[in-house]
N, C-alpha and C positions, 0 to 999 in steps of 0.2 A: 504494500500500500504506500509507504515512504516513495520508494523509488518510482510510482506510476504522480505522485504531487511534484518534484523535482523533472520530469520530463516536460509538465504541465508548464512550469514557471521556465524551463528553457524556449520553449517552443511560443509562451507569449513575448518574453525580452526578444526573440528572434523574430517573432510577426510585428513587433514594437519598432524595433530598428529597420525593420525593412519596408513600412509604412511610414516613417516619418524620416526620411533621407535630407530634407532640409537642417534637422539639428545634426549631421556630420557633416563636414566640411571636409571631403577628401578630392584628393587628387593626386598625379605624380606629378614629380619634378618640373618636368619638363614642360606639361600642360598646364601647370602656372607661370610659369615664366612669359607663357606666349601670352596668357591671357590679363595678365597684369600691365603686361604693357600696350593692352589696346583700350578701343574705346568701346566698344560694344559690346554694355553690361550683360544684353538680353542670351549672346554668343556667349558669355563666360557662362552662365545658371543653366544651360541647355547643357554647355559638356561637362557641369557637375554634376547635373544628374544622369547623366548618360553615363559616367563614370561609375556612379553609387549602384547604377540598376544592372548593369553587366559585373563587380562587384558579388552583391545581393544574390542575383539568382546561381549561380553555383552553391551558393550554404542553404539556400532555402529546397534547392530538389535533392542535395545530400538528405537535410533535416527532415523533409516527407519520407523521404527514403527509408532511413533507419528509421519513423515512426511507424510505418505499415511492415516494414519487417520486427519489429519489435512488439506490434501487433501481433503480427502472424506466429510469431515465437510463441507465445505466450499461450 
């Protein structure tokens, strides 16, 4: 019963963080550099979250992953 409340509370921080990509602020090197020194805020907020969402979805079809087999185990 423990360990089915802790899969719970990962699995909402991971639906948490990959619903609200505006409070991370990531990117690489490289693509701030170009985008710091232009002018066009609307271009910068597009490849952040372009950034966040390619990111994102590798841990999120991991994490359904091991949830239906963790299911099926069970």
């Amino acid at each position: 019963m423990h360990k089915s409340i802790s899969i719970y509370k990962i699995l909402l921080v991971t639906l948490v963080l990959v619903c609200l990509p505006d409070l991370l602020h990531a990117q690489c090197a490289m693509c701030r550099a170009v985008l710091e020194t232009g002018e066009n805020q609307e271009v910068a907020e597009g490849i952040n979250n372009g950034i966040m969402y390619l990111m994102a979805v590798p841990y999120v079809l991991i994490a359904v992953l091991g949830f239906f087999i963790f299911k099926r185990m069970k």
